[in-house]
C-alpha positions as CSV (number, residue, x, y, z in Angstrom):
1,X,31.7,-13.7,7.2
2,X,31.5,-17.4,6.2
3,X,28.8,-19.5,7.1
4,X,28.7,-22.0,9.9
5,X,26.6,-25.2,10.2
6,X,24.4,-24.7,14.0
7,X,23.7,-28.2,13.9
8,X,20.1,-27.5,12.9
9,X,17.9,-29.2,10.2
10,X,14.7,-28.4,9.2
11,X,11.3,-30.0,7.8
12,X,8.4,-28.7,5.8
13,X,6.2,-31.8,5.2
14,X,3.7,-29.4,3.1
15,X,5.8,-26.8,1.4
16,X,4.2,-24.0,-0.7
17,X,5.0,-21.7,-3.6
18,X,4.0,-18.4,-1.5
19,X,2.3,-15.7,-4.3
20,X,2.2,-12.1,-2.8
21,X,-0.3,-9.2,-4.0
22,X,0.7,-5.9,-2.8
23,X,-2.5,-3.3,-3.4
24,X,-3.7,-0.3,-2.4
25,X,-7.3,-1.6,-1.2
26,X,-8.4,-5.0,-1.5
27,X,-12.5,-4.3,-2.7
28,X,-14.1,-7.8,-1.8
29,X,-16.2,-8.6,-4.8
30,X,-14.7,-6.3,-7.0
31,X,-12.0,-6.1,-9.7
32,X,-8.5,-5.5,-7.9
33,X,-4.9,-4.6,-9.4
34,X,-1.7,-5.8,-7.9
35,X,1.0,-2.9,-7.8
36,X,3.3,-5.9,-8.1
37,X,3.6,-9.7,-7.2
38,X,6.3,-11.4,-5.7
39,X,7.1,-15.2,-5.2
40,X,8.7,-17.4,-2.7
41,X,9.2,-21.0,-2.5
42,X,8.1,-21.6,1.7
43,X,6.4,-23.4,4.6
44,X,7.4,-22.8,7.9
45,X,10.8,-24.8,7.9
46,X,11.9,-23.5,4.7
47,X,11.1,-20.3,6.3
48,X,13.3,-20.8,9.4
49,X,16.3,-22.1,7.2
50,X,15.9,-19.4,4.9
51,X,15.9,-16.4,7.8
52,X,18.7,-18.3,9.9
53,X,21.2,-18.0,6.7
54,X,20.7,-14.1,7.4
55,X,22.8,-14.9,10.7
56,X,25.3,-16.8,8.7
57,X,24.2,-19.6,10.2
58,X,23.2,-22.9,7.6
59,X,20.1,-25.1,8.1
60,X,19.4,-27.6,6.3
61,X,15.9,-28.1,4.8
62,X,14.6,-30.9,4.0
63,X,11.7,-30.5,1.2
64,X,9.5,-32.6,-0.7
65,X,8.5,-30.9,-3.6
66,X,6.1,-32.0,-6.7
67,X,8.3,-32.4,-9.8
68,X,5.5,-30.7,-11.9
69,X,7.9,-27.2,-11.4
70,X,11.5,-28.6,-11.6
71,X,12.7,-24.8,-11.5
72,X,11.2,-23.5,-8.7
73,X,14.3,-23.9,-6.4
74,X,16.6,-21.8,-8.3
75,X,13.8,-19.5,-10.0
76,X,13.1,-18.7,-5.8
77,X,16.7,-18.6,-4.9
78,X,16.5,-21.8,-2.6
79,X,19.0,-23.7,-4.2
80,X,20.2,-24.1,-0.3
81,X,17.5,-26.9,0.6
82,X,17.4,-30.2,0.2
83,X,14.5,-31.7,-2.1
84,X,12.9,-35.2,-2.4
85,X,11.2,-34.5,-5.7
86,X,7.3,-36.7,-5.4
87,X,5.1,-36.7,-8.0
88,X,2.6,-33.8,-8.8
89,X,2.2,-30.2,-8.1
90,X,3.5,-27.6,-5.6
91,X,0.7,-26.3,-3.7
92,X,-0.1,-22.3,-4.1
93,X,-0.5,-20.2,-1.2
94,X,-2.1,-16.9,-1.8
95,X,-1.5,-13.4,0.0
96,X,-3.0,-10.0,-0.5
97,X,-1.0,-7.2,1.3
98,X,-3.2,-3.8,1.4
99,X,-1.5,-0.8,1.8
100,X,-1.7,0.3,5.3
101,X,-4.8,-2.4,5.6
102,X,-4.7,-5.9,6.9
103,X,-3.1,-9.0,5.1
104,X,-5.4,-11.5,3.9
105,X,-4.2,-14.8,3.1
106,X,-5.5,-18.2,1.3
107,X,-3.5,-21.0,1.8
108,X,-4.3,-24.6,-0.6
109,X,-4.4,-28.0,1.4
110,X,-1.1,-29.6,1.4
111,X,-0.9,-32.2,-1.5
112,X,-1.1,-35.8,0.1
113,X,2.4,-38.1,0.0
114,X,2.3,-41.5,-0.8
115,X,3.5,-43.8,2.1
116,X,6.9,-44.7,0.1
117,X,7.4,-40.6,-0.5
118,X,7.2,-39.9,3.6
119,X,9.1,-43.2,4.0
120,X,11.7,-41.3,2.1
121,X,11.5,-38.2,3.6
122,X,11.8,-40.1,7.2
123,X,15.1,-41.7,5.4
124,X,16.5,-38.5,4.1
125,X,15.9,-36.1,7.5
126,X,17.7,-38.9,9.5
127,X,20.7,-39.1,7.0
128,X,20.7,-35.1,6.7
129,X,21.0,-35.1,10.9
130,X,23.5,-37.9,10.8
131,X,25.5,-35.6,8.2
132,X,25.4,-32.1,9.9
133,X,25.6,-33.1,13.2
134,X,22.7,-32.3,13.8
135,X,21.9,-31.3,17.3
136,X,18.0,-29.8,16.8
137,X,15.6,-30.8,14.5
138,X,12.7,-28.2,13.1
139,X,9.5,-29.8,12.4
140,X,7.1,-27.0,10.8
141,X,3.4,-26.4,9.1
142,X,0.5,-28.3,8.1
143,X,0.5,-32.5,7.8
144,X,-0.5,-33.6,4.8
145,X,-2.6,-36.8,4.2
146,X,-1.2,-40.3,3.2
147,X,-2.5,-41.2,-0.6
148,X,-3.2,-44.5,0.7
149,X,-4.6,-44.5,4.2
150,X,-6.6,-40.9,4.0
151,X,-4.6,-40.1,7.7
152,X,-2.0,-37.4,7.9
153,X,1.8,-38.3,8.4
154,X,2.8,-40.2,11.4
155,X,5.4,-38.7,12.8
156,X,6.0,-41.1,15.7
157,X,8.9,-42.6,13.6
158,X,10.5,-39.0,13.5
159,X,10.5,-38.7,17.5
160,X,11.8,-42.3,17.4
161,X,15.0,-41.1,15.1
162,X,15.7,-37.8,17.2
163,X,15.6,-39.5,20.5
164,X,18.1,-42.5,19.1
165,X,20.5,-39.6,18.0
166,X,20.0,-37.1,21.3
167,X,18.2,-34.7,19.2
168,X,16.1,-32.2,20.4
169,X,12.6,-31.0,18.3
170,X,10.9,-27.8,17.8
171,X,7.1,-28.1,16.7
172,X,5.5,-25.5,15.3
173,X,2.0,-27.0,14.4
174,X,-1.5,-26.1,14.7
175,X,-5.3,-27.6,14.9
176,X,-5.9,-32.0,16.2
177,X,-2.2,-32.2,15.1
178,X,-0.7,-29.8,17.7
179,X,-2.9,-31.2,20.9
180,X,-2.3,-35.0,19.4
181,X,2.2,-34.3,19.4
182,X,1.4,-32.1,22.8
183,X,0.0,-34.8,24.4
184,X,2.8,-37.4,23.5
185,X,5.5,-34.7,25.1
186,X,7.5,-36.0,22.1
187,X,8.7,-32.6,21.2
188,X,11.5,-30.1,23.4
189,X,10.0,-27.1,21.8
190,X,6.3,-26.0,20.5
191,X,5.7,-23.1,19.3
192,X,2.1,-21.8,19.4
193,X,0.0,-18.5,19.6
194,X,-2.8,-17.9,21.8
195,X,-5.5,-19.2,20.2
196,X,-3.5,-22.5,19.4
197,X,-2.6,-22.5,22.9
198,X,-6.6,-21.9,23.8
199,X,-7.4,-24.8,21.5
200,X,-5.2,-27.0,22.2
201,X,-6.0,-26.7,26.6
202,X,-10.1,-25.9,25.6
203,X,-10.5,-22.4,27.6
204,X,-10.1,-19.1,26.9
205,X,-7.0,-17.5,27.3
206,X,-7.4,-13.6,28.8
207,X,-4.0,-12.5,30.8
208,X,-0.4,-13.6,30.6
209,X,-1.3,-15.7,33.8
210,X,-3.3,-17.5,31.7
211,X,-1.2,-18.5,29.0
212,X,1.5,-18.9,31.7
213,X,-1.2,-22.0,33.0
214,X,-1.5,-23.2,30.1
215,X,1.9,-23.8,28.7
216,X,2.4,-25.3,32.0
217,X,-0.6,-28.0,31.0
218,X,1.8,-28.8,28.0
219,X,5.0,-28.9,30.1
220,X,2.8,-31.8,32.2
221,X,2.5,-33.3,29.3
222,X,6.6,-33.4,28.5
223,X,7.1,-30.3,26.8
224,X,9.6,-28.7,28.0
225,X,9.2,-25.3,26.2
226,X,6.3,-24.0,25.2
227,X,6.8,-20.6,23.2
228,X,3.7,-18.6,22.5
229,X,4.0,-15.7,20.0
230,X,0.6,-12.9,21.3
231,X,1.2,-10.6,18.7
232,X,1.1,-7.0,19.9
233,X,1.9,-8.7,24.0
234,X,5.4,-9.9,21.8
235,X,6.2,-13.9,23.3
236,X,6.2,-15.5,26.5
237,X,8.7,-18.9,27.1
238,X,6.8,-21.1,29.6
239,X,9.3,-24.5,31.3
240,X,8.6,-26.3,34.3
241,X,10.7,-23.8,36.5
242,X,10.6,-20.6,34.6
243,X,8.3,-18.2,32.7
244,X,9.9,-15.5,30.7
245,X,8.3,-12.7,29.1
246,X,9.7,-10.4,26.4
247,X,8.7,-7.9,24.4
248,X,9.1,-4.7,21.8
249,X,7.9,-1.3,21.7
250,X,5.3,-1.1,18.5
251,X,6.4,-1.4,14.8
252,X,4.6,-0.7,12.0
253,X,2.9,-4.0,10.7
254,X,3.3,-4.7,6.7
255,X,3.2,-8.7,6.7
256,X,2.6,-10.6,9.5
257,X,2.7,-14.1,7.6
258,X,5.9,-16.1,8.4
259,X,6.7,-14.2,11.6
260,X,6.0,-17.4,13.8
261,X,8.8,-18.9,11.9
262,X,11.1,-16.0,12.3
263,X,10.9,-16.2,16.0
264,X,12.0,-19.9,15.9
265,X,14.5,-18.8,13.7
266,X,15.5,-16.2,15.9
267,X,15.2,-18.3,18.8
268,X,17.6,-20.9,17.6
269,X,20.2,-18.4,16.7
270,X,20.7,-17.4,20.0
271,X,20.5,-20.6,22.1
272,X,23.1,-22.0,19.6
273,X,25.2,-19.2,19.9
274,X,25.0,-19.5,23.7
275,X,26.1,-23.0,25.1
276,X,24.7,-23.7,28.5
277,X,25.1,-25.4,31.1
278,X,22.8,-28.8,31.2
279,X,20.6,-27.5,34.2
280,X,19.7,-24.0,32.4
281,X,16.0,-22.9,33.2
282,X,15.2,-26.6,33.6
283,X,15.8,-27.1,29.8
284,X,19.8,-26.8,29.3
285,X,19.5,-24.2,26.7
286,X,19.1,-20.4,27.2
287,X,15.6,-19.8,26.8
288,X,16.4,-15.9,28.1
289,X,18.9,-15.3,25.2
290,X,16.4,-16.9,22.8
291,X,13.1,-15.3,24.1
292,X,15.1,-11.7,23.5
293,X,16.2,-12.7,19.9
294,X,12.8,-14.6,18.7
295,X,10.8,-11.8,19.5
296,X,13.1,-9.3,17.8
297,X,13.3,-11.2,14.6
298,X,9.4,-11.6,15.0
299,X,9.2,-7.9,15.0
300,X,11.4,-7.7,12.1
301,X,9.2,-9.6,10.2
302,X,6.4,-8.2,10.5
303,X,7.6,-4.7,9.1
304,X,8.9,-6.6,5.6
305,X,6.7,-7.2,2.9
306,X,7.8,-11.1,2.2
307,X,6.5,-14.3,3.5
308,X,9.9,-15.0,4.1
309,X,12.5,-12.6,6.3
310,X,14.6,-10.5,4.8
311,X,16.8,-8.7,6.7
312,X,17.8,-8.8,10.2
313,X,19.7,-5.5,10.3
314,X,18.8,-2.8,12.6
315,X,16.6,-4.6,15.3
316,X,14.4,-2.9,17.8
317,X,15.3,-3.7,21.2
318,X,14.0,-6.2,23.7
319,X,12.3,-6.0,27.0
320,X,13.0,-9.2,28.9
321,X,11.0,-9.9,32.1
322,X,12.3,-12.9,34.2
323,X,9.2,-12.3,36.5
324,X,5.7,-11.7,33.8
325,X,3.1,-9.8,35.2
326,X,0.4,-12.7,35.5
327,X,-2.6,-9.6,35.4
328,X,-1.2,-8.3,32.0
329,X,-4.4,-8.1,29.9
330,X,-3.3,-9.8,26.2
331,X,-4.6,-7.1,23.4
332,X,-7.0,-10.0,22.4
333,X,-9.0,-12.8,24.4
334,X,-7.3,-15.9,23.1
335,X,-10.6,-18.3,22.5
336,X,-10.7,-22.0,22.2
């Protein structure tokens, strides 16, 4: 099958060279041995580019990387994104995969950018749009700082390019940053979980009718989807007018890093594989189609061993539920 540009680009302001530790039991305090390691160049955009090539489908991403490790793109087999090579190191992100255990995962503060690096990344994301087409634009993971101001990355000028070109953006952000961009309704798409969510409103978040409320605090606020991922509840799709809820049966958890970023990659495969009409759930994209696919990828994920997803053969199948149950209990209390 040849691939096919979707129109989508993606971003990863902080990108990270992802180091995985697969053991048997992780003893805290003690001396541990990896059965083996594996590396990935990611971040949550390069994540979404990576897993939407699985559908044939190429994203660009747009990466600055430090030029201390001019290999790492082909040693990682991500020859496919588009770098803006800065000064200094790649950050290292740390994982520790127990067997039949939980995951436990470090994660370095993104390097800061100097004000003339972002200014080129701002210059290179609207010329990689303006090149592909572009119809969506994936902004994803942590902000790094500015050398010179101490602030994170504005990314006001960002929103400013992608409404000039009729672009729409998913952001998939966390902590001040996600309630600062949630407030501005800049974005068409964030992507939270539930204790984002619960942040990002300040209450506690207990039953699908809960999250339901909340996302609709966001959609006040101009977001016109909010997607929450609720782990073992699978992903709910709040708009204005709609509320969809879908969900899996259960699948055996290996890795659960990098499945937030499979569901958007999921996500976009199906809306942009299913035009719509303008007036579609409010939004003009088909948020059912999407919710279905997102949280099948999710659970795809989450049974590999990768940061990254590998394989989107053999999904489980969706439940879709136009009309959530608002009583549904969520596995976990969601807490500010």
């Amino acid at each position: 099958m040849t691939s096919k540009n979707a129109s989508i680009v993606t971003l990863t302001p902080a990108p990270t060279l992802d180091r995985t530790y697969f053991v048997d039991h992780l003893e805290p305090g003690g001396v541990n041995r990896a059965e083996r390691v594996g590396e990935e160049l990611a971040g949550k955009g390069i994540n979404v580019s990576r897993a939407l090539r699985l559908a044939d489908i190429e994203a660009a991403g747009i990466v600055p990387i430090g030029n201390a490790d001019p290999g790492v793109l082909e040693r990682t087999g991500s020859e496919f994104l588009t770098p803006l090579w800065v000064e200094g190191t790649l950050r290292v992100s740390t994982t520790v995969v127990e067997k039949n255990g939980p995951t436990t995962k470090i994660n370095e503060n993104p390097r800061p950018l100097k004000q003339a690096d972002w200014d080129q990344v701002l210059a290179l994301t609207e010329k990689t749009i303006l090149e592909n087409d572009g119809k969506w634009l994936v902004i994803a993971g942590a902000h790094p700082e500015i050398v010179e101001t101490g602030k994170v990355i504005d990314l006001e000028p960002l929103f400013d390019i992608t409404e000039k070109l009729g672009v729409r953006v998913v952001l998939d952000t966390s902590g001040p940053a996600l309630r600062r961009w949630a407030k501005s309704g800049a974005a068409t798409i964030m992507k939270p979980n539930a204790h984002e969510l619960a942040e990002c409103v300040d209450r506690e978040l207990k039953t699908l009718g809960d999250v339901i409320d909340a996302a609709r605090e966001l959609n006040g606020w101009g977001v016109n989807c909010v997607i929450a991922s609720l782990g073992v509840d699978g992903i709910i799709a709040v708009t204005k007018s709609h509320a969809i809820h879908a969900h899996t049966p259960p699948v055996k958890v290996i890795n659960t890093v990098g499945a937030g970023d499979s569901t958007i990659a999921g996500f976009l495969s199906a809306v942009t594989n299913h035009p719509s009409d303008k007036d579609a759930f409010g939004v003009g994209f088909d948020v059912a189609e999407g919710i279905a696919s997102a949280v099948q990828w999710g659970a795809a994920k989450v049974q590999q061993p990768t940061s990254g997803l590998q394989s989107i053969e053999n999904l489980v199948e969706a439940t879709v539920e136009l009309i959530p149950n608002r009583d549904h209990l969520l596995g976990e209390d969601a807490k500010p």
